[in-house]
Structure formats: structure tokens, C-alpha cells
N, C-alpha and C positions, 0 to 999 in steps of 0.2 A: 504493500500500500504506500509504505514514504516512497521508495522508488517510484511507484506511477503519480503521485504527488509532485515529485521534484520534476519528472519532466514534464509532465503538464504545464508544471512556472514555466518552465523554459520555452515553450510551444507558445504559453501567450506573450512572453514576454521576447522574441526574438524578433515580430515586426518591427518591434523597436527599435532593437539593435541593428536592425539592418537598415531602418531607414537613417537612425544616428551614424553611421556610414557613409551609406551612400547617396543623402540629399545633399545638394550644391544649393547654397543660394545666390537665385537668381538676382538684377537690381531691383524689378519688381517685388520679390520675396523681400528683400531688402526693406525698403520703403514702404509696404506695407505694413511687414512686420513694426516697425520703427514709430507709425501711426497709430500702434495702438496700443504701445506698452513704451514709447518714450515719458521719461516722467515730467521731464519740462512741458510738454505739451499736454500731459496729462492735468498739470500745474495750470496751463492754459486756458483749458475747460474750468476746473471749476472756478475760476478767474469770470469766465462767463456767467457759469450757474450764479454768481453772488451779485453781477451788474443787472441778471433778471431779478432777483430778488430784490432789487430795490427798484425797478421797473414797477412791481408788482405792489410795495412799500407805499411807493410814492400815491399811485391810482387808488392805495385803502384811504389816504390823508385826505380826498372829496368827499367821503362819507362823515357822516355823524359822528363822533365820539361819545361814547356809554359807561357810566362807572357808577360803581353803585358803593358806599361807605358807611360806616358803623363804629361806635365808639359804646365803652363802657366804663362808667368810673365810677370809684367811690370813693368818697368824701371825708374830711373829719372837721369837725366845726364845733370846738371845746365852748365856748360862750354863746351858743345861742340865744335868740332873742325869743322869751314867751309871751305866752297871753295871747296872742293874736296871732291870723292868718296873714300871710304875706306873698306877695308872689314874685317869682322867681323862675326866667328862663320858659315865660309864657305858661307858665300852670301855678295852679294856686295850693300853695302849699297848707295844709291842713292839719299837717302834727309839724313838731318839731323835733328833732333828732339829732344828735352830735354825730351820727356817724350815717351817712345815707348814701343814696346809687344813683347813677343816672343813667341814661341809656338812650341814645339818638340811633336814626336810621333813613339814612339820607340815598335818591337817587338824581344822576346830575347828569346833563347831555349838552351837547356842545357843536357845535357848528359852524365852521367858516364860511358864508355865504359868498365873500367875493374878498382878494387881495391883491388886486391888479392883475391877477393871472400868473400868480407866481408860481401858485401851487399845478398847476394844469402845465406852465412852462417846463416846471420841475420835471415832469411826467416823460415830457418830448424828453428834456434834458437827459433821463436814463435812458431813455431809449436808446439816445444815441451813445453813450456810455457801450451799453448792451451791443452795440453795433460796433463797436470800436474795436470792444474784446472780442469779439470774432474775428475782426482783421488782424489783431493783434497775435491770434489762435493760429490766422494763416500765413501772416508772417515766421513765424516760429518753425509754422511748419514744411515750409518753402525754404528754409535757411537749413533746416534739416535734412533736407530732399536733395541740397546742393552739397551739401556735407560728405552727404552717405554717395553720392556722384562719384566725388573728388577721392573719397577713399577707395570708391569698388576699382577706379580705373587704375589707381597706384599699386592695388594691390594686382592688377593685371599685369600691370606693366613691370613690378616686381617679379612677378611668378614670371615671367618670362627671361626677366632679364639674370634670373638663378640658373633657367636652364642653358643661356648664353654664356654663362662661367662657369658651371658645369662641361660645355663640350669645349670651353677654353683649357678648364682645369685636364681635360682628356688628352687634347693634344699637347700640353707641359707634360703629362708624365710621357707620354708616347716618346714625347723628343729627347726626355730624362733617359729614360730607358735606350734611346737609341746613342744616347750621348755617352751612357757607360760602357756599351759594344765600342763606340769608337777613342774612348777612353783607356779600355784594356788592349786595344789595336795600335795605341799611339796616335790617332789623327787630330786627336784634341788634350789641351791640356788640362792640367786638375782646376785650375782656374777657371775654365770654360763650364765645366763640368758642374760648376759650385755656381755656375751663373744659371745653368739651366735648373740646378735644383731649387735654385731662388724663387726664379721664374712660378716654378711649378708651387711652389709653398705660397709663394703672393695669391697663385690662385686658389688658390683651397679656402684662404683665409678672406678673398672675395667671395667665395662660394658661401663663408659662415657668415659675413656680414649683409650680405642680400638676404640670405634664410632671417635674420636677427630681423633686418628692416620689415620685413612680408609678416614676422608675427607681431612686430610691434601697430603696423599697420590694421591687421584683422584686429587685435585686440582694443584698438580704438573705433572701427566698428562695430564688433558686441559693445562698446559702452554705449555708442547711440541706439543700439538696438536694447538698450538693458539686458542681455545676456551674462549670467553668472555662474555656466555650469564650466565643466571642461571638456563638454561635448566636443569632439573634432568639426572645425569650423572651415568651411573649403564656399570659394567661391564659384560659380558658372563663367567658365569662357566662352564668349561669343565664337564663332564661324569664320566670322568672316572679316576680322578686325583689320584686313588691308582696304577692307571695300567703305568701312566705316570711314575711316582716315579721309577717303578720298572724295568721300561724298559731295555734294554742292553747298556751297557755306551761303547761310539767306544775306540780305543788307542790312546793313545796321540799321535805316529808315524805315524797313520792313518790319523788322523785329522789335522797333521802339515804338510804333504806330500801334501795335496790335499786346504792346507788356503796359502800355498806363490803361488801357482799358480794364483788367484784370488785377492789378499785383495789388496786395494787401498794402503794403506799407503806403500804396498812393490812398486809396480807400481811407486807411485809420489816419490820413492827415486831414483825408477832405472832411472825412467825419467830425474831425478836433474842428475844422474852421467853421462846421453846423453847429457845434457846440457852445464858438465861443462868441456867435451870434445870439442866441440863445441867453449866455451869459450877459451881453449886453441888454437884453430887453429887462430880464429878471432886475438885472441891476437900477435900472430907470425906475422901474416900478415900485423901487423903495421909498419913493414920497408920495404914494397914492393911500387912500384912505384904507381901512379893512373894517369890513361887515363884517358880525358875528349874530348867531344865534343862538343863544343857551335857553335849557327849560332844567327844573328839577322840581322833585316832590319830595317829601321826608316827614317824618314823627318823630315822637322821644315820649320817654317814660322816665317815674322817678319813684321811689320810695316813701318820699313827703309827699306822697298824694293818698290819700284814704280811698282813690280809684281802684277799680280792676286794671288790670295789666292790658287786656282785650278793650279797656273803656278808654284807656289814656292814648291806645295807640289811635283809635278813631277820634275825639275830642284834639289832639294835640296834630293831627295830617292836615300837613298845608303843602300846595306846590305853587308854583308859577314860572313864567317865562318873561324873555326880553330881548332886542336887541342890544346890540354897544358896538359904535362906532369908533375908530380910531385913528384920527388925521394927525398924521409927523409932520410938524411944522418947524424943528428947526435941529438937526441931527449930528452936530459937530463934524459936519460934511462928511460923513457916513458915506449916505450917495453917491455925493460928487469921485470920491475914490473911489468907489467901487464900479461907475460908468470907465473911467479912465484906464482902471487896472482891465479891465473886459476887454476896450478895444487895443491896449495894449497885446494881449493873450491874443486876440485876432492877428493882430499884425505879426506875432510870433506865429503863430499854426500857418499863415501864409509863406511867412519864409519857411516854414518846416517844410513843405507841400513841395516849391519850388526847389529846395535843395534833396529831396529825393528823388526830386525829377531829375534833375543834373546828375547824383551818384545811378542814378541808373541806368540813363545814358551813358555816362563814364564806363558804368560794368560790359553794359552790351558792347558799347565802342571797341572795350578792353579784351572782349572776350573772341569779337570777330577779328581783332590784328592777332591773337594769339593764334586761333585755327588757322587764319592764310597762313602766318608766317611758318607754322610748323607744318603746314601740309605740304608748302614751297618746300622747306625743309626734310620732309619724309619723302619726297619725291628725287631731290635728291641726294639722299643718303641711301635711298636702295639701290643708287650706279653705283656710289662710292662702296658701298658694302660687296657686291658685287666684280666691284676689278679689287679692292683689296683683299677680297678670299682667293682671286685667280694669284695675285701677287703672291699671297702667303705660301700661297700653294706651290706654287713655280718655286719662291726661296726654299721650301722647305725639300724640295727633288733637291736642288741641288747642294744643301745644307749636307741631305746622307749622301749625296758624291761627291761631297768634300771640295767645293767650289765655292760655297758660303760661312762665312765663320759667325758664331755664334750671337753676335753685335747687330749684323744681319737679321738673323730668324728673328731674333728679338723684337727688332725694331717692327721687322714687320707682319710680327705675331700681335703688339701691341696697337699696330694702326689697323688690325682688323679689330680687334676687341674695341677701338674705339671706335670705327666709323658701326660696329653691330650697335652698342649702346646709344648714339646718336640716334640710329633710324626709329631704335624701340621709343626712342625719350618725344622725339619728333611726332611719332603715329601718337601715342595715346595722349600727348598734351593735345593734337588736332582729334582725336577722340571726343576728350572730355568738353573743350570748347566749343566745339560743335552742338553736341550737346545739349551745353548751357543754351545756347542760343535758343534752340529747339524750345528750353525749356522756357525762359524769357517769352517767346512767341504763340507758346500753346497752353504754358501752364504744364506740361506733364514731360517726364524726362524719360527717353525711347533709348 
């Protein structure tokens, strides 16, 4: 029985294992995942949830206010005054007593019938608030989208550029090895021989500092993704990352015509300059009159009454109502700074507005000179990668026939290893910018 226990665990718990294996994530897995378990942006939301609740707040302050209050005390009065009735607190006191109780029971309502339209102002005023923190929610999380971009493609272009010092590190030992045959033949010296073993050590130690970079990279992706296990974390390569590189790059005038319609952070300024309109009017309407209406009813009871407790509450119930009006006539210019500070705040959320229009043209402008320049770039680094592998190649025939000495191979071992790394650095920077662009223009990163 424990035996068919134990592997039944195993049976259901092996899909697991195998999809902790062998799921890649994709950018889309990426960025979804990142939307719904990032905590900034989880931070975000309930940032929202709290500018609705006072959306909600503000719409209860046109209603009526209701309270209803009660008191009980008692008394001590060492010297009372005898012989006679007296009345006290609207009832006519009938004994006299050093030590007695009283007891009220009061209901009271309240109502603002009009105060220039502050409170109704107030109302718009969250709203827009409420409106704000959603752009505010999609900035965050368009900043996070650009984030998790920037790292999927480095860690591309990582994982690549490991396996580009990897088959560097291949052919340093190949040459190591061929270099000790021509070392025990006499055709090369111990010197040479110690330059090829360098060689070969330089790349290995390239080999661990690429691998170092690729995990420090993932591992600042699980942070935007809030991942904390030590699941094996592997990225999806694309297909066709030369076809990507080369795609068509949009205009910048394209791409900036079609990103203020859309982009949050233009939204949450326009929203601030509805705001601080808003603030202007409330502010004006600090010298305007305020309506009010109240009504209350109430009783009280006492112990100095020779009543029933049921008699005193009916005999002693009074209620009434009123208006009261409230005209500010002279506010230690209250107002006046508070009209000034408002259109101040306008003129700041104006310039807010305008200057992320600039930074955002700035980014797209920034982002289309990057893609040309580096796809110019990728295009040609794949000649140069191509005659310096023919070159390597040719040095290296003639390295093992002893036509080329070791200063040589070197040299032009290294100018393959760097024009490989240019072409890789070139493709994924016209990658990512592209991209952005894409992203700028659509909202969604492909």
C-alpha cells in the first residue's frame, strides 16, 4: 500500500515537474504574468480603489446628515433649597433631593442646501482624482512592459553571445592542443605556447562572465515578475531574430501622432489641468453665502419629577427646525490665496503636460536613431563577421603549416570574436528599438 501511495505522489505530481522544465517564457508570458502579480502595480490599484472611495464619500456629503444623542447624569446638590417647587431644565421639579438623575434624548439632522457648489464641485473633483489613478495605474504599467522588453532582449542577446565564447573558447583549446603537437615538434616556442594557453583561459573566463551576466539579468526579471522560487527560469527565442533586426522602422511623426492619443502619462496630466480648473472654481466660491437646513426632536427625564418615566418622556418632547445662513464677509484673504494658489497649480499641470510631450518625443526620436543606427550597423557587421571568419580561417591553415606565428592567429582570432559580438550587440539593440517604437505607436509590445 505505501509503495502504491508513493507513486501515485509521483504520477500526480510529475506534470509538474515536467512543465517546471520545460516551459520557456515567452514576452507575452512575460508581461502578463508581471500584470498580475507585480506589486507596484498591485500598489497601483488599490491607489485607485481609495480615489473611488472618496468619489463615493464625497456624493454621501448631498445627502442629509442623521445623529441621534443621549446623555445620563446624576447629580449631587448638598444644600438644596425646600418648601417649594421650582423649575429647572423645562420641568417642574416636585421633591427635592441632594442626589438626582437626569436623562435627555435628543434627534438632530442637518443639511446643506447650497454652498456655491463646492460640494457637487468636490464630486467632479474625485472623479477626476479616480481618473488620474488609472492613468497613473497605466503608466506604471507601460514602464513595466518597457522594462521587462529591455531585459527579455539582453537576456537574448546574452544567451547568444555565451554561445559565441563558447565556440571561441572551442577553437582556443583546439589551437592549445594543436600548439602543444607543434610545441613537442619544435615549431613553436614555450612562449608561444603560454600565449595560446592564455588565449584559451581568457576565454573560458569570458565564457563565466557572460553565464554571470545572463543570471544576473533573469534574476532581475523574476523581480519584476515577483518570482521567489528557484524554479529553472529559461527564456523563448524567437525564429527569426535576423528578420526582426531588419524589419521596417515606422517615423518618428508617425509614431508621435498616434503615442499622445493613448499614453497614460499624457492622460494623468490632462486630467491634473481638469483638476486644477476645478480647483479654481471651488476656490472663488469661498465668498459665497451657505444655506443650511437642520431639524431635531428630543425629551428628557428627571428624578425630581413625581412623573412616570413614560409621562415625562411625552410632556417634556419638543422638536423643531430652521434655516441658517452664512455670508463670509471678510476672510483674512482666505480666498484671494487660495484663487491664486489654483491658477498657479494650472499653470504648473500645463507645463507638466507640455514637458511630457517633449520627453516623449525625445524617447521616440531616441529610440528611432537607435534602431536605424544599429540596423545600419547589423547590416554591416554581418560582411565584416563574415570575411573575418574567412580570414580566421585562412590564418588558422596556415598557423598549423607553420606560415603564421602565433601574434597572427591571435590577432585574428580576436577580430572575429569582435566583429561576432558587434553584429549580436547591433541586431538586438535594432531588436529592442524597434520594438519600442511599435510599442509607442500601438500600445502593445510584439
Amino acid at each position: 500500500m505505501k509503495k502504491w501511495i508513493l507513486s501515485l505522489g509521483v504520477l500526480f505530481a510529475l506534470p509538474t515537474m515536467l512543465f517546471a522544465q520545460t516551459h520557456q517564457w515567452t514576452l507575452k508570458d512575460c508581461i502578463s504574468y508581471a500584470m498580475q502579480h507585480n506589486i507596484s502595480l498591485q500598489k497601483q490599484r488599490l491607489a485607485v480603489k481609495t480615489a473611488e472611495e472618496d468619489v463615493l464619500r464625497s456624493k454621501s456629503d448631498l445627502l442629509p446628515s442623521l445623529s441621534a444623542s443621549t446623555s445620563q447624569n446624576v447629580n449631587y446638590r448638598p444644600w438644596p433649597e425646600t418648601g417649594q417647587a421650582r423649575v429647572s431644565n423645562g420641568y417642574v421639579q416636585s421633591s427635592v433631593d441632594k442626589v438626582f438623575y437626569n436623562g435627555s434624548y435628543a434627534v438632530n439632522a442637518q443639511w446643506t442646501v447650497w454652498n456655491g457648489n463646492r460640494n457637487r464641485n468636490t464630486i467632479a473633483l474625485n472623479k477626476l482624482e479616480a481618473n488620474k489613478a488609472q492613468a497613473e495605474e497605466m503608466v506604471s504599467a507601460t514602464t513595466i512592459q518597457e522594462r521587462i522588453a529591455q531585459l527579455y532582449v539582453q537576456i537574448l542577446y546574452t544567451a547568444e553571445a555565451i554561445n559565441v565564447n563558447k565556440q571561441s573558447l572551442e577553437t582556443s583549446t583546439r589551437n592549445e592542443e594543436r600548439g602543444k603537437e607543434m610545441f613537442d615538434v619544435g615549431k613553436i616556442s614555450k612562449a608561444d605556447l603560454a600565449q595560446l594557453t592564455a588565449q584559451r583561459a581568457q576565454e573560458e573566463y569570458n565564457v563565466l562572465a557572460a553565464q554571470s551576466t545572463l543570471a544576473d539579468f533573469k534574476r532581475q526579471l523574476k523581480q519584476l515578475l515577483q518570482i521567489t522560487d528557484d524554479t529553472p527560469f529559461e527564456v523563448a527565442v524567437p525564429a527569426t531574430t535576423d528578420d526582426m533586426a531588419l524589419q521596417s522602422i515606422p517615423a518618428v511623426s508617425e509614431v508621435y501622432a498616434q503615442a499622445i492619443s493613448w499614453r497614460p502619462e499624457l492622460k494623468a496630466a490632462q486630467l491634473a489641468i481638469d483638476a486644477s480648473e476645478l480647483n479654481i472654481k471651488m476656490a472663488k466660491a469661498q465668498n459665497l453665502p451657505t444655506l443650511s437646513l437642520g431639524a431635531s426632536f428630543g425629551t428628557s427625564t428627571s428624578s425630581m419629577s413625581d412623573a412616570a418615566w413614560g409621562t415625562q418622556i411625552k410632556t417634556n418632547f419638543d422638536m423643531g427646525a430652521g434655516l441658517s445662513l452664512s455670508i463670509p464677509i471678510f476672510d483674512n484673504h482666505n480666498k484671494r490665496s487660495a484663487v491664486s494658489k489654483a491658477l498657479i497649480g494650472k499653470q504648473n499641470s500645463l507645463l507638466d503636460l507640455q514637458d511630457k510631450k517633449t520627453t516623449l518625443y525625445s524617447n521616440i526620436e531616441d529610440c528611432w536613431l537607435q534602431a536605424t543606427n544599429n540596423q545600419n550597423k547589423y547590416k554591416a557587421a554581418r560582411i565584416s563577421v563574415e570575411s573575418a571568419q574567412q580570414s580566421f580561417d585562412l590564418l588558422n591553415e596556415q598557423f598549423n603549416l607553420g606560415m603564421k606565428n602565433i601574434i597572427e592567429l591571435m590577432t585574428g582570432k580576436n577580430n572575429l570574436v569582435s566583429a561576432q559580438q558587434n553584429e549580436l550587440q547591433s541586431k538586438y539593440l535594432a531588436i529592442l528599438n524597434i520594438s519600442l517604437l511599435h510599442f509607442y505607436k500601438t500600445g502593445e509590445i510584439k
